[in-house]
Steps between C-alpha positions, in 0.01 A plus 500: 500500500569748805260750301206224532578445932479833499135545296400209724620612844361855446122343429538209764772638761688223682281253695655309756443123584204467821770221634164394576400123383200317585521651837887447536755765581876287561631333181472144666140526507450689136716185374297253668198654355597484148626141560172413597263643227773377225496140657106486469521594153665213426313263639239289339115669529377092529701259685262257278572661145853537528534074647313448204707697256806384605421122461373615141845673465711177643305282257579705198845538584578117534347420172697835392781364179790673470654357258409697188741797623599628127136590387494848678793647368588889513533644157747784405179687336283472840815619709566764266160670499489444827789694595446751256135563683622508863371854613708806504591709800437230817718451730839273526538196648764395728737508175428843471342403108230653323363436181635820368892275513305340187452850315263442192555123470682245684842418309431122334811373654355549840168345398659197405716395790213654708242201313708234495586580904091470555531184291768345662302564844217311348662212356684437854142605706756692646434905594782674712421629864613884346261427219217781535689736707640767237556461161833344543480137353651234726713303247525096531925450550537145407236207366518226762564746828177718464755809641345884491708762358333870447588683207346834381436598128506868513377649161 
């Protein structure tokens, strides 16, 4: 990888930052600045479209049924091609996991526990605060106390 820095720095050189934002020089200022053109981003382009699309939303979601949790279930198929396709050569997450710990294929045993985990989340409407940050899989400890323990399936 040193060989490619060194391709790159030869053609590019080393550019350093302005330290220049929008006018602002002290880090206070260059802060404030990117505060403010992230904030307008997310706010809503018509005060008028977004009142109306969040009655639209609040209607839908009271008439919303839950009830019918089981139809959406994860199968061990889906999971397992969808493991086996997760792309080469990116970077960890905060596990420090790739999808090159699942050489060629994923080993079934992990698939399994790994589907009925999702399942579980779905029949309780239940997902874990870690769930999403790595591929460690927050496991539910008991039934009727909806505790969090992590556990990692390293292939």
């Amino acid at each position: 990888m040193t060989a490619f820095w060194s391709t790159w720095r030869s053609k590019f050189g080393k550019k350093q930052p302005s330290g220049v934002v929008d006018g602002q020089r002290d880090e206070r200022g260059i802060a404030d600045c990117f505060a403010n053109v992230f904030s307008s981003t997310c706010s809503p382009n018509s005060e008028a479209k977004h009142a109306k699309l969040r009655r639209r939303f609040r209607s839908r979601f009271a008439q919303y049924d839950d009830t019918d949790i089981c139809t959406n279930r994860i199968s061990f198929e889906i999971l397992e091609v969808c493991i086996a396709e997760l792309k080469k050569g990116k970077a960890p997450g905060c596990d420090d996991l790739t999808a090159e710990h699942n050489a060629c294929s994923p080993h079934p045993e992990c698939v399994v526990i790994i589907t009925v985990q999702y399942d579980i989340y779905g029949i309780y409407s239940v997902v874990p605060d870690t769930f999403g940050v790595g591929i460690a899989t927050p496991l539910v400890k008991t039934w009727m106390l909806i505790e969090q323990v992590p556990i990692i399936i390293d292939v």
